[in-house]
PASEBA-1860 file (N, C-alpha, C; in nm, 3 decimals):
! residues 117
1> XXXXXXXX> 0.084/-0.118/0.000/0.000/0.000/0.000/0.089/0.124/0.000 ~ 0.062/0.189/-0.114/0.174/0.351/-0.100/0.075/0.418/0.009 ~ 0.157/0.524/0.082/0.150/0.580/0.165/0.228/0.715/0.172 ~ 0.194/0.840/0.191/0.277/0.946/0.201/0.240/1.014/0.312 ~ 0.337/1.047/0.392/0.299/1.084/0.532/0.364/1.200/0.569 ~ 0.318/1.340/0.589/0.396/1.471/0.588/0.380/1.529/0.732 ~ 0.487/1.612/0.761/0.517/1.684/0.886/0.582/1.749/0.891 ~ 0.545/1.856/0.980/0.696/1.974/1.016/0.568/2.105/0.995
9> XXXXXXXX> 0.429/2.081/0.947/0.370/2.244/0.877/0.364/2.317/1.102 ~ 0.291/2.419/1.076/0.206/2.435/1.246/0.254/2.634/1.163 ~ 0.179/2.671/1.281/0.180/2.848/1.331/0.345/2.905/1.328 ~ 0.372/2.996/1.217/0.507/3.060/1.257/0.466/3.175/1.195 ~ 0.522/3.295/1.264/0.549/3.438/1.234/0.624/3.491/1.136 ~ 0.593/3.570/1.042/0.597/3.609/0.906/0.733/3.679/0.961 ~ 0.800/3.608/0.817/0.984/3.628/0.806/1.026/3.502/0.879 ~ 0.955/3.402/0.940/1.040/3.302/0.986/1.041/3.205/0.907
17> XXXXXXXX> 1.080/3.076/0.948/1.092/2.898/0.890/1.021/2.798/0.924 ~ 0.966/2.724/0.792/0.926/2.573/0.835/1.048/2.502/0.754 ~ 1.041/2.383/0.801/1.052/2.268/0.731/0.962/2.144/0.711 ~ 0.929/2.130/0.615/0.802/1.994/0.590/0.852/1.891/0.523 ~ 0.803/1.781/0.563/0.838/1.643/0.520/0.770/1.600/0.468 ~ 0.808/1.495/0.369/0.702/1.388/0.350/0.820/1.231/0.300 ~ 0.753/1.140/0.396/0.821/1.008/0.390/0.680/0.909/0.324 ~ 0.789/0.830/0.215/0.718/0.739/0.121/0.706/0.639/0.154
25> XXXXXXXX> 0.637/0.529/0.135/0.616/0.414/0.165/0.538/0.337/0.105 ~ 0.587/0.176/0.008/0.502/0.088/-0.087/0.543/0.120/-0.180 ~ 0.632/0.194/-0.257/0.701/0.236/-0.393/0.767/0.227/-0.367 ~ 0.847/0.253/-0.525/1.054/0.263/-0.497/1.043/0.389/-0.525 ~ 1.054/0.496/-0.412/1.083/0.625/-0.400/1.204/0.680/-0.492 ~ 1.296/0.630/-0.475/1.395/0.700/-0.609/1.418/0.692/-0.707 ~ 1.278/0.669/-0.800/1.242/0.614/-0.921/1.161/0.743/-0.986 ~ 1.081/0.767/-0.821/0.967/0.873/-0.874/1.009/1.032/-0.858
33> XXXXXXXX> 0.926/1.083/-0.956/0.928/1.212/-0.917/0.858/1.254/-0.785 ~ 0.889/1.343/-0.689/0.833/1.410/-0.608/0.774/1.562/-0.605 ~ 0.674/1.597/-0.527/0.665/1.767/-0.531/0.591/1.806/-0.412 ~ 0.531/1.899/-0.416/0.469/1.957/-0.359/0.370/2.064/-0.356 ~ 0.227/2.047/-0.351/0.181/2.118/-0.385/0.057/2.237/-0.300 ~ 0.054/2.371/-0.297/-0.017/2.419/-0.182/-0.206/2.483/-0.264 ~ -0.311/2.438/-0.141/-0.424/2.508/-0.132/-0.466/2.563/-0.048 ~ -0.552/2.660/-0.069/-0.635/2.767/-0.018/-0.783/2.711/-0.007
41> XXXXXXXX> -0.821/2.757/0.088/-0.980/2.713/0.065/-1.063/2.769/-0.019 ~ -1.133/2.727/-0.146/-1.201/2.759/-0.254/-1.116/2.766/-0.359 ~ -1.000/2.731/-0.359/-0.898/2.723/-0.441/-0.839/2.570/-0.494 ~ -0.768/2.585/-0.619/-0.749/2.469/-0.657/-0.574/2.436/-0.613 ~ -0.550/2.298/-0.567/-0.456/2.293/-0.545/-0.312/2.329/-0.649 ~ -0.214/2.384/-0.610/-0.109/2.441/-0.698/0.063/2.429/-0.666 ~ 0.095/2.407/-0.793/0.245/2.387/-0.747/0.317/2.433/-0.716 ~ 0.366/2.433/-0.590/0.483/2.478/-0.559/0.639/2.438/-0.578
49> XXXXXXXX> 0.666/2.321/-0.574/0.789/2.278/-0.637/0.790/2.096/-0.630 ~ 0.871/2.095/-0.769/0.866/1.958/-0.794/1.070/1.900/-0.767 ~ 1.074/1.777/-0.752/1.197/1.703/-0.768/1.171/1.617/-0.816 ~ 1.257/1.586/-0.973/1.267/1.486/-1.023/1.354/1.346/-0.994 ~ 1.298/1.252/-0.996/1.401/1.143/-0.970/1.549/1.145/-0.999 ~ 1.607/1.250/-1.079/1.737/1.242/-1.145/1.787/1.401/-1.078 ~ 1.704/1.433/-0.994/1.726/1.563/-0.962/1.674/1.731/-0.985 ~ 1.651/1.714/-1.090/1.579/1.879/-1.149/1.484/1.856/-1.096
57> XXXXXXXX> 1.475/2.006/-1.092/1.391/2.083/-0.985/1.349/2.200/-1.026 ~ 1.198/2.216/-0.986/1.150/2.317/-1.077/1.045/2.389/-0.929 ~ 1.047/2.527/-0.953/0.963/2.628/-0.852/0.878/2.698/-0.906 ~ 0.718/2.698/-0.847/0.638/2.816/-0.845/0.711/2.949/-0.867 ~ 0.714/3.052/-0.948/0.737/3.176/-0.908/0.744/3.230/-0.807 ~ 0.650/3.191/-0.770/0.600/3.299/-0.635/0.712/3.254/-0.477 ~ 0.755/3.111/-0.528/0.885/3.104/-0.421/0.975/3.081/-0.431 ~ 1.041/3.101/-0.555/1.178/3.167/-0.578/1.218/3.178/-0.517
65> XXXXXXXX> 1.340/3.150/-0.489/1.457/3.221/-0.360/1.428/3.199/-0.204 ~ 1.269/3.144/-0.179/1.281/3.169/-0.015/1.248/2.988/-0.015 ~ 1.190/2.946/-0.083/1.199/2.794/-0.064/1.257/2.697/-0.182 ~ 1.290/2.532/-0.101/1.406/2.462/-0.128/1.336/2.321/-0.112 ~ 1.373/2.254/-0.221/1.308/2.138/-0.261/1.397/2.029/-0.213 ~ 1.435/1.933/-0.170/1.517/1.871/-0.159/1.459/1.705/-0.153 ~ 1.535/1.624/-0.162/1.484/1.443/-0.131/1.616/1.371/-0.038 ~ 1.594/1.289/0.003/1.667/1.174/0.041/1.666/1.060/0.015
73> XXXXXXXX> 1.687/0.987/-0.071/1.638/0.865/-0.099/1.659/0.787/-0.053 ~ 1.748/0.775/0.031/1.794/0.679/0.141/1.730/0.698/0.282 ~ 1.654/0.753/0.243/1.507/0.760/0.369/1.341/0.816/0.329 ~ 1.375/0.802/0.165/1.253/0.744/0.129/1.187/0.926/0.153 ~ 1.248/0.993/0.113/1.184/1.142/0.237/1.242/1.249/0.103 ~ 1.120/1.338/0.084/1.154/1.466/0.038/1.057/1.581/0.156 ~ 1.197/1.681/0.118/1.156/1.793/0.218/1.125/1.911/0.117 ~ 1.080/2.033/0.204/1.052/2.147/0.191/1.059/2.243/0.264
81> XXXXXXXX> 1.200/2.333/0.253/1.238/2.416/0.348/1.197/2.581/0.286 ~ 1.100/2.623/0.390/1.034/2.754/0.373/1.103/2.838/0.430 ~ 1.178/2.958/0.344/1.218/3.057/0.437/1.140/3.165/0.425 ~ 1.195/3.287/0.487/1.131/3.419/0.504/0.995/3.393/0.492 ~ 0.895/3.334/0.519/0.753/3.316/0.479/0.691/3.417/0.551 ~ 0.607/3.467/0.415/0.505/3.527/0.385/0.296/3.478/0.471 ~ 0.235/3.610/0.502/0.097/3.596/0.493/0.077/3.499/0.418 ~ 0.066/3.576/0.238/0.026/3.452/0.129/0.060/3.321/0.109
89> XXXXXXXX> 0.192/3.280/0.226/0.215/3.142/0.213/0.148/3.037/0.259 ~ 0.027/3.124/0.372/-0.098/3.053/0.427/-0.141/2.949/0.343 ~ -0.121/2.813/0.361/-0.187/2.684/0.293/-0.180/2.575/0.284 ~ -0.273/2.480/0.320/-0.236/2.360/0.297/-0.165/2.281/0.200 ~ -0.036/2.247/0.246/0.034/2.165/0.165/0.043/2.007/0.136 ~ 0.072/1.964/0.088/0.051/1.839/0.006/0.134/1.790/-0.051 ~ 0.179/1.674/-0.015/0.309/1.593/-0.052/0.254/1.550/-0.195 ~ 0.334/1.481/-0.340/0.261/1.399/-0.412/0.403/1.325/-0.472
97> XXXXXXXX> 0.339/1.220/-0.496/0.418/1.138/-0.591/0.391/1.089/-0.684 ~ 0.451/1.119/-0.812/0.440/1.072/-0.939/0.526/0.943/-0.957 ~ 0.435/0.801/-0.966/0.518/0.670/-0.980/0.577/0.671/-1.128 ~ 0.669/0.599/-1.172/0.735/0.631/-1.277/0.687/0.519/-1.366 ~ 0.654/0.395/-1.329/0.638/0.280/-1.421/0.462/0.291/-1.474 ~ 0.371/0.343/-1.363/0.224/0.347/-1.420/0.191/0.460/-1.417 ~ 0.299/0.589/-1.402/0.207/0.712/-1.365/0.121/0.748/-1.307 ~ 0.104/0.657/-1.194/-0.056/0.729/-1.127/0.003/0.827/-0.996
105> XXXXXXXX> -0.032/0.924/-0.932/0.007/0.985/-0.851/-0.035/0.988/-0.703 ~ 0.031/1.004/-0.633/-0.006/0.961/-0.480/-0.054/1.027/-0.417 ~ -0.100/1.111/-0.313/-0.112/1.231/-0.268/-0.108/1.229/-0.092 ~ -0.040/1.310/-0.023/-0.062/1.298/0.102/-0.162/1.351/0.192 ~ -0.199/1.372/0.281/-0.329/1.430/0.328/-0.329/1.540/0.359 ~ -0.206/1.646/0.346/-0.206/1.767/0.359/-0.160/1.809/0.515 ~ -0.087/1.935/0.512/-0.047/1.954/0.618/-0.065/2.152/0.626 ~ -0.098/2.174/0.752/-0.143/2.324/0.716/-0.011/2.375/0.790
113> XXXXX> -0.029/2.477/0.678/0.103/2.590/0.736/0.043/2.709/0.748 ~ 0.036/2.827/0.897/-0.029/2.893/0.961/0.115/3.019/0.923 ~ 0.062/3.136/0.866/0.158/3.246/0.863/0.132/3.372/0.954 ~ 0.151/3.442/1.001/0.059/3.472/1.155/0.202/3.627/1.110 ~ 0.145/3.745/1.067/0.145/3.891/1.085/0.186/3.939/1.221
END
């Protein structure tokens, strides 16, 4: 059974840091692409940054420069390190995985990140 299981979102004060996780499980994680993607309520979910199995890495505009995509594959784990965060970074985030042999995609259950003015 794949499984994606994320942590690290909660309440931090605008200009500070998260870091968020998400650990894989039931796939061969360093096969697949990984990402991450954030919603708003009444909004459709959206990308924020992807990692490809071979490495490239691609960012939302909008977080350029303050966040960082990274994986481990030797723990099955890609992260997401938020800096300087913003009000607008208010949103539930969402681990996903794109399997490489059937393409179907995984999704985690979301984790809220609180930006607090």
């Amino acid at each position: 059974q794949v499984q994606l299981v994320e942590s690290g979102g909660g309440l931090v004060q605008a200009g500070g840091s998260l870091r968020l996780s998400c650990v894989a499980s039931g796939s061969i994680f360093s096969i697949n692409d990984m990402g991450w993607f954030g919603q708003s309520p009444g909004k459709q979910r959206e990308l924020v940054a992807l990692i490809a199995s071979g490495g490239s890495i691609i960012y939302a505009d909008t977080v350029k420069g303050g966040f960082t995509i990274s994986r481990d594959n030797a723990k099955d784990t890609v992260y997401l390190q938020m800096n300087s965060l913003k009000n607008e970074d208010t949103d539930v985030y969402y681990c996903k995985q794109k399997r490489k042999y059937d393409e179907i995609n995984d999704w985690g259950k979301g984790n809220l990140v609180t930006v607090a003015s």
